[in-house]
PQR file with spaces between the fields and no chain letter, atoms N, CA, C, O and H, PARSE charges and radii, in Angstrom:
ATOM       1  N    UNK     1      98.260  176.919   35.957 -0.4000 1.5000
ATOM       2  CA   UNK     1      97.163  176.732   35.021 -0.0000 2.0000
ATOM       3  C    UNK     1      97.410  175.519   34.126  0.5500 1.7000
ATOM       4  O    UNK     1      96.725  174.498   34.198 -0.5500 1.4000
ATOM       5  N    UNK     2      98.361  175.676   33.332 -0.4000 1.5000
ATOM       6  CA   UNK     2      98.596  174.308   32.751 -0.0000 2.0000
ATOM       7  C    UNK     2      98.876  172.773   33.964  0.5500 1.7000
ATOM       8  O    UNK     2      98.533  171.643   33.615 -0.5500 1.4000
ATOM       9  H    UNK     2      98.917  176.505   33.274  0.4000 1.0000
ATOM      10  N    UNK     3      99.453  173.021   35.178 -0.4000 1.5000
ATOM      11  CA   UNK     3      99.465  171.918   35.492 -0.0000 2.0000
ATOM      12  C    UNK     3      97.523  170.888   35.548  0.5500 1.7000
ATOM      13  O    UNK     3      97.055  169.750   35.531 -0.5500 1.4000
ATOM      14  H    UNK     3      99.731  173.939   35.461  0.4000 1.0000
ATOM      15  N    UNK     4      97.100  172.346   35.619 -0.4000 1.5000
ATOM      16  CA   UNK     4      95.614  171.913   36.163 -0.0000 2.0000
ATOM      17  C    UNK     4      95.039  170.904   34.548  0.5500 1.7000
ATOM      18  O    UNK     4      94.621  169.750   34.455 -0.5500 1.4000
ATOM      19  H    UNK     4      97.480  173.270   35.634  0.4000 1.0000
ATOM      20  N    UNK     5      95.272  171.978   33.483 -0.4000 1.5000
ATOM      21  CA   UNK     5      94.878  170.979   32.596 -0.0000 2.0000
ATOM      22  C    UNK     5      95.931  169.559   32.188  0.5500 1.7000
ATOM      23  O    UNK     5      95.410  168.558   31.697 -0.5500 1.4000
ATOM      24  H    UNK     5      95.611  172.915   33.558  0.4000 1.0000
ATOM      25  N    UNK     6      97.078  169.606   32.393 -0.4000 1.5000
ATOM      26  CA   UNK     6      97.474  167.791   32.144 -0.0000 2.0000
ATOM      27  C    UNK     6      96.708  167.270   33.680  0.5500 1.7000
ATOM      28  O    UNK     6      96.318  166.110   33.552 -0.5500 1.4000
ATOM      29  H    UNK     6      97.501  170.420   32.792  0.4000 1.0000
ATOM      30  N    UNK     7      96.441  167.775   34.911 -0.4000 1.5000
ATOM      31  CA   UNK     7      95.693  166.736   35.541 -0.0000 2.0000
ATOM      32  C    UNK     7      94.667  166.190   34.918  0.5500 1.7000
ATOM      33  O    UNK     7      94.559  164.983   34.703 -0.5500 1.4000
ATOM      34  H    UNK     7      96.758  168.718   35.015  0.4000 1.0000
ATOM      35  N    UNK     8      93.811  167.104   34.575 -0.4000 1.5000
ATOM      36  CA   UNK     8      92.095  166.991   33.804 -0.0000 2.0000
ATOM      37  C    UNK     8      92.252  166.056   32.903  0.5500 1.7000
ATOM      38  O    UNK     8      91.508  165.076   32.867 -0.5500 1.4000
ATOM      39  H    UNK     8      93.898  168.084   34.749  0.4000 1.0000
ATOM      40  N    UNK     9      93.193  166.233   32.104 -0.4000 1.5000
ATOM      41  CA   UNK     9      93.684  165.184   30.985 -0.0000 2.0000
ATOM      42  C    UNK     9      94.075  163.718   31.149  0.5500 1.7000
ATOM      43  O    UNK     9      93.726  162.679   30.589 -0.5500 1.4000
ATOM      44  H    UNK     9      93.797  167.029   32.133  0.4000 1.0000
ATOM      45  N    UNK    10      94.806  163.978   31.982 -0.4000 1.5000
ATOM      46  CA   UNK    10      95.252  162.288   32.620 -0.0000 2.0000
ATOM      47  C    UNK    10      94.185  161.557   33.099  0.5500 1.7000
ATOM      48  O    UNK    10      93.905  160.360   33.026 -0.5500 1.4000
ATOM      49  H    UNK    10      95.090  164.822   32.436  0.4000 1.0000
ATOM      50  N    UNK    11      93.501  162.762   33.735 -0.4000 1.5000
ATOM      51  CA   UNK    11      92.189  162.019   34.784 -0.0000 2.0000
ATOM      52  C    UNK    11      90.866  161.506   33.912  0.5500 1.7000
ATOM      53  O    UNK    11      90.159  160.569   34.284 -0.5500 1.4000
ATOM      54  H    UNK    11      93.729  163.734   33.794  0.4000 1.0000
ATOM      55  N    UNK    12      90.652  162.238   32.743 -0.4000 1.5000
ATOM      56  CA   UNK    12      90.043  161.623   31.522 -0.0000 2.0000
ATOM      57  C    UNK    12      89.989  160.422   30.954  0.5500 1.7000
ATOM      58  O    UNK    12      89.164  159.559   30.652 -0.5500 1.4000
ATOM      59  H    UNK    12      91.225  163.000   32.441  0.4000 1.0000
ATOM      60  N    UNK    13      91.661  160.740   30.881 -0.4000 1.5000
ATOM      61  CA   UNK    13      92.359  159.275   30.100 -0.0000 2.0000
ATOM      62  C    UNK    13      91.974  158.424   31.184  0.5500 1.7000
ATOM      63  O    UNK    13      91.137  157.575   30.877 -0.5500 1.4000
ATOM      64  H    UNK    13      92.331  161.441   31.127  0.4000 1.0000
ATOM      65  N    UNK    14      92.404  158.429   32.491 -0.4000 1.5000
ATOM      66  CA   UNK    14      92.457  157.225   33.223 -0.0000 2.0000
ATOM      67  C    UNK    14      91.312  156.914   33.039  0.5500 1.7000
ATOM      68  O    UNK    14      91.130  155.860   32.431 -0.5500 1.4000
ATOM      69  H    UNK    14      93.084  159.119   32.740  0.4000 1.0000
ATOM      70  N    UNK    15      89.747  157.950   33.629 -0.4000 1.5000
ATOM      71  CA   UNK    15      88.591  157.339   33.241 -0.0000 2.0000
ATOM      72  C    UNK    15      88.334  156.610   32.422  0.5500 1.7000
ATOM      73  O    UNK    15      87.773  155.547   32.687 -0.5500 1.4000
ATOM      74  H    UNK    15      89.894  158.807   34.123  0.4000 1.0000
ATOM      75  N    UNK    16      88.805  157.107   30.656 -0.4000 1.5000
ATOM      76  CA   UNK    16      88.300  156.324   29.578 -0.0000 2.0000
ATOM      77  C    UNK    16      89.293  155.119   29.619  0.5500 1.7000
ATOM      78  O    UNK    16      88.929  154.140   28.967 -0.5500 1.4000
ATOM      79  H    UNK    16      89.261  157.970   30.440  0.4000 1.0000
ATOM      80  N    UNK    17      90.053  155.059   30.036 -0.4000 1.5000
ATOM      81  CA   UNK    17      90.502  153.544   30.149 -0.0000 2.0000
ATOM      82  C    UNK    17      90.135  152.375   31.640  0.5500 1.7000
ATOM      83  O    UNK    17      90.356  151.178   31.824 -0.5500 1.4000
ATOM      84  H    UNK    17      90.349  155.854   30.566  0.4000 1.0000
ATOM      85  N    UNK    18      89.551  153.354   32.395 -0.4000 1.5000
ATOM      86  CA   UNK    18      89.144  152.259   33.734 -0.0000 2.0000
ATOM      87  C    UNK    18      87.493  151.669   32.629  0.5500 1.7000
ATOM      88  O    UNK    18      86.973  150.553   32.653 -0.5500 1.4000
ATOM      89  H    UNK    18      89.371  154.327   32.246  0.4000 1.0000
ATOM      90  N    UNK    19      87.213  152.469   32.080 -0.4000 1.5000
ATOM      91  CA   UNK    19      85.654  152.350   31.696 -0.0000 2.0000
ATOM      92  C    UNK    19      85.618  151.189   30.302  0.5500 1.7000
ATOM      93  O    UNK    19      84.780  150.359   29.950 -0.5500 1.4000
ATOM      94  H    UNK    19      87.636  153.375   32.061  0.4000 1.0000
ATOM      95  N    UNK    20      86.948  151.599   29.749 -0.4000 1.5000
ATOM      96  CA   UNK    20      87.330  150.468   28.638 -0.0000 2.0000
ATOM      97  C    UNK    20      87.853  148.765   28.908  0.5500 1.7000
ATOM      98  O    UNK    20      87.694  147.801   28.160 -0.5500 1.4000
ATOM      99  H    UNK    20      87.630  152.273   30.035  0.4000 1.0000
ATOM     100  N    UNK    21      88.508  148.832   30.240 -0.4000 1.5000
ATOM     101  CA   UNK    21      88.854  147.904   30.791 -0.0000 2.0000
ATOM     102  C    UNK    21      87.467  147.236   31.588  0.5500 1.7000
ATOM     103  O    UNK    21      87.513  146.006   31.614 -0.5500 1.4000
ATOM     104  H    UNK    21      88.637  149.616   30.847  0.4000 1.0000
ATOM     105  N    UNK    22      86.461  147.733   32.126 -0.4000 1.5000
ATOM     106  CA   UNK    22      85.342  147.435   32.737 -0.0000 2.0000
ATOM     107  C    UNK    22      84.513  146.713   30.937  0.5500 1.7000
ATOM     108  O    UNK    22      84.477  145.484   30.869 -0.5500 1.4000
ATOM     109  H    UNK    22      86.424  148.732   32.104  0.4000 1.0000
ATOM     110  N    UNK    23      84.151  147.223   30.141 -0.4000 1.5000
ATOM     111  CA   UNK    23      83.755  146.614   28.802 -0.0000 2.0000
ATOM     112  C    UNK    23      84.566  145.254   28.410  0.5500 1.7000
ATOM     113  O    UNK    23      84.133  144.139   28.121 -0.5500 1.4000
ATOM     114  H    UNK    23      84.180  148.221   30.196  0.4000 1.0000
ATOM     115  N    UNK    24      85.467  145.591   28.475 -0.4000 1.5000
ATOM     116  CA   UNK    24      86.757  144.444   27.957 -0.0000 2.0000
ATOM     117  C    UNK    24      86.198  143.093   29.047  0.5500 1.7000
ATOM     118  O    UNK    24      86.051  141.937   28.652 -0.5500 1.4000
ATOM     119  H    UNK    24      85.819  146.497   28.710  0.4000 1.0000
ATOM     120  N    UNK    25      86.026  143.412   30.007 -0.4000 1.5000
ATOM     121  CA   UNK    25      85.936  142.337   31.187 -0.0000 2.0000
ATOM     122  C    UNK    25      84.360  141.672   30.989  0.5500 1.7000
ATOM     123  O    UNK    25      83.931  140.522   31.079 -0.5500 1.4000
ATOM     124  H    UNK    25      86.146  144.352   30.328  0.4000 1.0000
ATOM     125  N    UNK    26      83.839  142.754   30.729 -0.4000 1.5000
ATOM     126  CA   UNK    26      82.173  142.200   31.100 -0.0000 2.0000
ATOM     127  C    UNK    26      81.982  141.187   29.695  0.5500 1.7000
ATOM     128  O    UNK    26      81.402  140.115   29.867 -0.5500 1.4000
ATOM     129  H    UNK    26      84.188  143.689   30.656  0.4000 1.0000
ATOM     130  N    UNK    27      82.512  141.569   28.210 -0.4000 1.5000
ATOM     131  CA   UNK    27      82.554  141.256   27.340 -0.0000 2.0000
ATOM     132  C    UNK    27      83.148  139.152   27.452  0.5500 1.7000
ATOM     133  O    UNK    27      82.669  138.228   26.796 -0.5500 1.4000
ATOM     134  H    UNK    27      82.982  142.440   28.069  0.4000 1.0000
ATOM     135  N    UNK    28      83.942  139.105   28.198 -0.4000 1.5000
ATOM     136  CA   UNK    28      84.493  137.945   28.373 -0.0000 2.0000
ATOM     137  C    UNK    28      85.031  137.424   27.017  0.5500 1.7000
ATOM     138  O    UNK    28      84.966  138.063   25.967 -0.5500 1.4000
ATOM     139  H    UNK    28      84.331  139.856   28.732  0.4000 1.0000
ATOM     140  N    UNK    29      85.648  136.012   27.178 -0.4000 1.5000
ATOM     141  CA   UNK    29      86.680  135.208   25.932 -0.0000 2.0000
ATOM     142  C    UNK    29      85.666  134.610   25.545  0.5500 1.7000
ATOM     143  O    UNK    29      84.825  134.008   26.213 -0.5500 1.4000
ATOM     144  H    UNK    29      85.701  135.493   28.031  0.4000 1.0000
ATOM     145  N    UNK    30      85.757  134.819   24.107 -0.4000 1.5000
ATOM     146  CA   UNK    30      85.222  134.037   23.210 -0.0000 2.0000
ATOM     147  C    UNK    30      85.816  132.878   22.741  0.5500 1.7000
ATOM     148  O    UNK    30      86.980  133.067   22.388 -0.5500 1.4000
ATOM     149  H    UNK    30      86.440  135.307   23.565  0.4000 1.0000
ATOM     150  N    UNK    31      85.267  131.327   22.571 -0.4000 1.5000
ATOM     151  CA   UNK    31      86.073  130.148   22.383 -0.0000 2.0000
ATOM     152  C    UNK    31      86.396  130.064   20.979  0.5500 1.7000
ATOM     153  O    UNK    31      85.546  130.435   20.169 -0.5500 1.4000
ATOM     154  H    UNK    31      84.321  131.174   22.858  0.4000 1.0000
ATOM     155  N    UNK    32      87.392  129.672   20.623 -0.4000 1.5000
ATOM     156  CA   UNK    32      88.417  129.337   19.268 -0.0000 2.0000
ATOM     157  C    UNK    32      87.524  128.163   18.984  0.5500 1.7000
ATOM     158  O    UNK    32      87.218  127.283   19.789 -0.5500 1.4000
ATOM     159  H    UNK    32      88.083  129.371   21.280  0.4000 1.0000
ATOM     160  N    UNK    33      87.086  128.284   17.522 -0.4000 1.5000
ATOM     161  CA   UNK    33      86.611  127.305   16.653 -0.0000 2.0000
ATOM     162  C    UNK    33      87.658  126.685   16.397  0.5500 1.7000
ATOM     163  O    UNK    33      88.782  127.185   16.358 -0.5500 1.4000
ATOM     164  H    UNK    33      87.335  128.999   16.868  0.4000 1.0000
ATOM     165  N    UNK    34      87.249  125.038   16.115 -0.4000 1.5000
ATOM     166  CA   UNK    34      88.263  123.916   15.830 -0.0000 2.0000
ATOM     167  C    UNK    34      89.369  124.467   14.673  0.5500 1.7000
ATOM     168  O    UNK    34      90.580  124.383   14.874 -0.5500 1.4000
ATOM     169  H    UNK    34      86.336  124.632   16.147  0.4000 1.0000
ATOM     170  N    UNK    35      88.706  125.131   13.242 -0.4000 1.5000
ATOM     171  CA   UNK    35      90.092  125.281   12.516 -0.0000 2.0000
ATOM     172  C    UNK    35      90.854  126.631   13.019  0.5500 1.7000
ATOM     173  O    UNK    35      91.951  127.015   12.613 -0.5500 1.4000
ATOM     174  H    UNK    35      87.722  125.199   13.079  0.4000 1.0000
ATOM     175  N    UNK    36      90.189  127.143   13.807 -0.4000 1.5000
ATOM     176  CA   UNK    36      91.047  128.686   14.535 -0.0000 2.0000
ATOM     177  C    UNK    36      92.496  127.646   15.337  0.5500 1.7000
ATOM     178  O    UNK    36      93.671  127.945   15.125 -0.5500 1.4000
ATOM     179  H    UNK    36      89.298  126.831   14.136  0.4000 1.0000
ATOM     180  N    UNK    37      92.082  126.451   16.234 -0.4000 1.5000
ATOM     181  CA   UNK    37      93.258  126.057   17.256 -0.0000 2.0000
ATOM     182  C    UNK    37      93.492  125.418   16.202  0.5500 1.7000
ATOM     183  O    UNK    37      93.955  126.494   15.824 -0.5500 1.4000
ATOM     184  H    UNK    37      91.127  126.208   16.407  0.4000 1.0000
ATOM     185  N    UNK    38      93.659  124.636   15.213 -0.4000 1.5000
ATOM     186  CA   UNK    38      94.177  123.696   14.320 -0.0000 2.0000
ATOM     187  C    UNK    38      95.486  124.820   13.493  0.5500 1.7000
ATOM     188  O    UNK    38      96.632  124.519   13.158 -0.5500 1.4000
ATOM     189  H    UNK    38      93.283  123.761   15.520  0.4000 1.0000
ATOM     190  N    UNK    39      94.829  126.020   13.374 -0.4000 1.5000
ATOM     191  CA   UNK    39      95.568  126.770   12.542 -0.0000 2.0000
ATOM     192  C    UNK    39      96.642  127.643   13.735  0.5500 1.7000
ATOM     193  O    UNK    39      97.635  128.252   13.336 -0.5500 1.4000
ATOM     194  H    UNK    39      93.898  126.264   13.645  0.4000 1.0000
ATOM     195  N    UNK    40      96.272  127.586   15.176 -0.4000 1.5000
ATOM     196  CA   UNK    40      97.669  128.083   15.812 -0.0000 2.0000
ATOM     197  C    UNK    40      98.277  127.042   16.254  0.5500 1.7000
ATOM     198  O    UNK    40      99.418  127.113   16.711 -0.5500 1.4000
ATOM     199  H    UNK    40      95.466  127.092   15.501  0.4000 1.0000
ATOM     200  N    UNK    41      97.600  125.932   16.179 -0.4000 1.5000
ATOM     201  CA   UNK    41      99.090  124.733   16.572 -0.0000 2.0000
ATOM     202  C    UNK    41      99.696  124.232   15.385  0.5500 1.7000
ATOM     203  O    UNK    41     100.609  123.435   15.599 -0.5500 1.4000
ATOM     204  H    UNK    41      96.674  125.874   15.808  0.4000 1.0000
ATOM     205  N    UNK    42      99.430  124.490   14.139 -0.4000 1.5000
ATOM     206  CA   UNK    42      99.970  124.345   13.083 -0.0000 2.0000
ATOM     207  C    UNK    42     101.134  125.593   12.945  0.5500 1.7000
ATOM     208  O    UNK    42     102.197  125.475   12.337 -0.5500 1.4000
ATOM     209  H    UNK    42      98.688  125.137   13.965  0.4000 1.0000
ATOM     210  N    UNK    43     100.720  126.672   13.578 -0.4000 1.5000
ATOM     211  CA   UNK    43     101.677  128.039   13.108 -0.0000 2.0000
ATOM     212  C    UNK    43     102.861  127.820   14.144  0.5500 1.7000
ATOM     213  O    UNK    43     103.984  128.292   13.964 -0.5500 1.4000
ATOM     214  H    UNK    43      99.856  126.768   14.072  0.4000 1.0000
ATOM     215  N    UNK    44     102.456  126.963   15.380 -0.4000 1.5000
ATOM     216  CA   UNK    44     103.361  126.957   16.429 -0.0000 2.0000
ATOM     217  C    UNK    44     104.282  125.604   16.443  0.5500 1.7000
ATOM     218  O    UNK    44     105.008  125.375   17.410 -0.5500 1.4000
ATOM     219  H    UNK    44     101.544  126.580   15.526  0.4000 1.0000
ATOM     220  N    UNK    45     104.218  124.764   15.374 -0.4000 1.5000
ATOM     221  CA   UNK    45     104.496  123.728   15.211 -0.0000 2.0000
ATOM     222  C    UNK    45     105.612  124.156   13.839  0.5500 1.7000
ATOM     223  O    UNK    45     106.696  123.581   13.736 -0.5500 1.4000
ATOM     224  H    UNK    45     103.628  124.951   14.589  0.4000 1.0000
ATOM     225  N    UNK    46     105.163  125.241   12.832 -0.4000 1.5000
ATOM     226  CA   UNK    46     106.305  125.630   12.403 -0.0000 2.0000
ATOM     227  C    UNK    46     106.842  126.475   13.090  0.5500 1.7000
ATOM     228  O    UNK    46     108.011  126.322   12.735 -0.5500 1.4000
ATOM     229  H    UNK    46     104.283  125.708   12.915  0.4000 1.0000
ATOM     230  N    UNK    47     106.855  127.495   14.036 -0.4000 1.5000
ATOM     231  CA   UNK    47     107.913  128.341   14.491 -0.0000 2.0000
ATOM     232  C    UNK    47     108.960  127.275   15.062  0.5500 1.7000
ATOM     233  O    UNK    47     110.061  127.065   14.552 -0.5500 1.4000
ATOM     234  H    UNK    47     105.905  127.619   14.324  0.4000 1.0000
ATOM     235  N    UNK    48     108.515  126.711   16.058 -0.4000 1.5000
ATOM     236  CA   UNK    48     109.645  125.459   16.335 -0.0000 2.0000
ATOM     237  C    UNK    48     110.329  124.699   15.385  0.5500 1.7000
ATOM     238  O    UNK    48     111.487  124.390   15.665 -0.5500 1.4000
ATOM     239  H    UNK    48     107.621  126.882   16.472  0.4000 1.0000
ATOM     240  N    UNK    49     109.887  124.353   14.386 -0.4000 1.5000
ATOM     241  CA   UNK    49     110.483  123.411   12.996 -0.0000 2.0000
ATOM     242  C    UNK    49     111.334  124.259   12.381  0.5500 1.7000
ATOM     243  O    UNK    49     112.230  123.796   11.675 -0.5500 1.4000
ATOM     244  H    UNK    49     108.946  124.604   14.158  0.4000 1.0000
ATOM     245  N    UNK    50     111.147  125.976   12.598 -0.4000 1.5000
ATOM     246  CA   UNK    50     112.072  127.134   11.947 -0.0000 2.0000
ATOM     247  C    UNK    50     112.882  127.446   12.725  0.5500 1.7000
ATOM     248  O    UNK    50     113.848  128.026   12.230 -0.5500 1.4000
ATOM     249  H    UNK    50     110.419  126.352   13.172  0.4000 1.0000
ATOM     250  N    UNK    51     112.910  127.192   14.568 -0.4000 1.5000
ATOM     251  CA   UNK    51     113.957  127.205   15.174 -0.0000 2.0000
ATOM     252  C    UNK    51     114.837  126.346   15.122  0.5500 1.7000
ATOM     253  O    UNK    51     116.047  126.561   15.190 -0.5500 1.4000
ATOM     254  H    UNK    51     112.125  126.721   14.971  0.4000 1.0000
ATOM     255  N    UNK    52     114.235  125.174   14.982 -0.4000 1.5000
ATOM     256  CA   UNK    52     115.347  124.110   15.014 -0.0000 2.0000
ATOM     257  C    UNK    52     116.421  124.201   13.768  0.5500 1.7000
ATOM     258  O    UNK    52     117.633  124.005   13.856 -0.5500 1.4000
ATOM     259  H    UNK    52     113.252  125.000   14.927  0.4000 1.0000
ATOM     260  N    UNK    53     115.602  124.580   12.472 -0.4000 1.5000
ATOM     261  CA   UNK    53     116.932  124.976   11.504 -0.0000 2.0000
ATOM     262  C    UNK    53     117.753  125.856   11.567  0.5500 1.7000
ATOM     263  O    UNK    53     118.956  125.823   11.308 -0.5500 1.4000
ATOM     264  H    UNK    53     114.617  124.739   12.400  0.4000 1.0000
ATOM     265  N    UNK    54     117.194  126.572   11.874 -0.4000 1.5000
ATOM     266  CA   UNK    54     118.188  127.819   12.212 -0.0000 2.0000
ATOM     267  C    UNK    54     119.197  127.328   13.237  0.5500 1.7000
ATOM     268  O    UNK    54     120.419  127.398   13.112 -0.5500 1.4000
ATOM     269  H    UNK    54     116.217  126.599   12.085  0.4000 1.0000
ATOM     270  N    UNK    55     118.386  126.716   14.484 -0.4000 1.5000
ATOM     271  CA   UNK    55     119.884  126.154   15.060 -0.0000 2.0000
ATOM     272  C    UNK    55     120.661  125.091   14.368  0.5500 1.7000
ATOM     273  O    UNK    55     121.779  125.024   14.877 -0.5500 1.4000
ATOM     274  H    UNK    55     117.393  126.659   14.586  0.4000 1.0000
ATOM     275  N    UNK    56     120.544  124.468   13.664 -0.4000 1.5000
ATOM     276  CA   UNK    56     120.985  123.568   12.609 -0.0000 2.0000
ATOM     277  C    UNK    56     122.049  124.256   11.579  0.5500 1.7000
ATOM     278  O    UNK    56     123.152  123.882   11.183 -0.5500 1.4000
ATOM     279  H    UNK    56     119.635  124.522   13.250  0.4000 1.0000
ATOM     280  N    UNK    57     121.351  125.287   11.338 -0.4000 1.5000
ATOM     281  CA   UNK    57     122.756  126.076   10.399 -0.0000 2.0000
ATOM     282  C    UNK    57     123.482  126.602   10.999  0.5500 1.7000
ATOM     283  O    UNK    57     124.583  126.409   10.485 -0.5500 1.4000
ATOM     284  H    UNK    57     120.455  125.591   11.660  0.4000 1.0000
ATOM     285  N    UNK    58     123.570  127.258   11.925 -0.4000 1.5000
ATOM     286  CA   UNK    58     123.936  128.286   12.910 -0.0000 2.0000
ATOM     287  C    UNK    58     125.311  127.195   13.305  0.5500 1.7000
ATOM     288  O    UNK    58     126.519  127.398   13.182 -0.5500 1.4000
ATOM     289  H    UNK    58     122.675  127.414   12.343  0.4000 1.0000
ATOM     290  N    UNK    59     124.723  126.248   13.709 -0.4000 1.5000
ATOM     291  CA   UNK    59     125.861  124.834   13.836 -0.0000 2.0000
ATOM     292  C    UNK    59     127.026  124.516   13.174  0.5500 1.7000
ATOM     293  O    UNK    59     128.220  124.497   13.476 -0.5500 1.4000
ATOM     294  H    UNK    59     123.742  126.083   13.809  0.4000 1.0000
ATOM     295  N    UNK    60     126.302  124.246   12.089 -0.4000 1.5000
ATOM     296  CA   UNK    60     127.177  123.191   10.976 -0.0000 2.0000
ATOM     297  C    UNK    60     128.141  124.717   10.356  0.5500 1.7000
ATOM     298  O    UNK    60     129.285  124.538    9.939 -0.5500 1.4000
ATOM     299  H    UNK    60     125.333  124.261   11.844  0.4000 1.0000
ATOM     300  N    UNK    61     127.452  126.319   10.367 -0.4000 1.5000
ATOM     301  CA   UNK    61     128.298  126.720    9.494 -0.0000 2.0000
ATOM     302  C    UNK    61     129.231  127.373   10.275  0.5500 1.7000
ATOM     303  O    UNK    61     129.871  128.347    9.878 -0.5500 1.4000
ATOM     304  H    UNK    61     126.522  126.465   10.706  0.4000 1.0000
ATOM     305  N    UNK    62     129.394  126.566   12.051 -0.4000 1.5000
ATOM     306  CA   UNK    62     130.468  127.257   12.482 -0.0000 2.0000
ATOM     307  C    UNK    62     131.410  125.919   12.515  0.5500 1.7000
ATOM     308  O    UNK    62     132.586  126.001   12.867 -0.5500 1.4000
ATOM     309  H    UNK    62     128.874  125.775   12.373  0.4000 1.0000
């Protein structure tokens, strides 16, 4: 008896996620306004500028 209901359950779930993934798709990518990419190549331009110090200290304080 219980196995029957975690099938029912799973088989739910899978539905509501084949049916969420079908929305997700039909929905398609929306394009990044100019200051949206200005503001992730700026964020990605410091993560690199914060790696490089870090390897910089990481260096000098061995």
């Amino acid at each position: 008896m219980a196995a029957e209901i975690d099938t029912l359950d799973i088989e739910q779930l899978l539905q509501e996620h084949q049916e969420t993934q079908k929305r997700i798709h039909e929905l398609g990518v929306r394009p990044l306004s100019p200051a949206l990419k200005a503001l992730m190549w700026t964020l990605r331009i410091y993560v690199i500028l914060m790696i490089i110090a870090v390897v910089v200290n990481v260096t000098q304080s061995v």
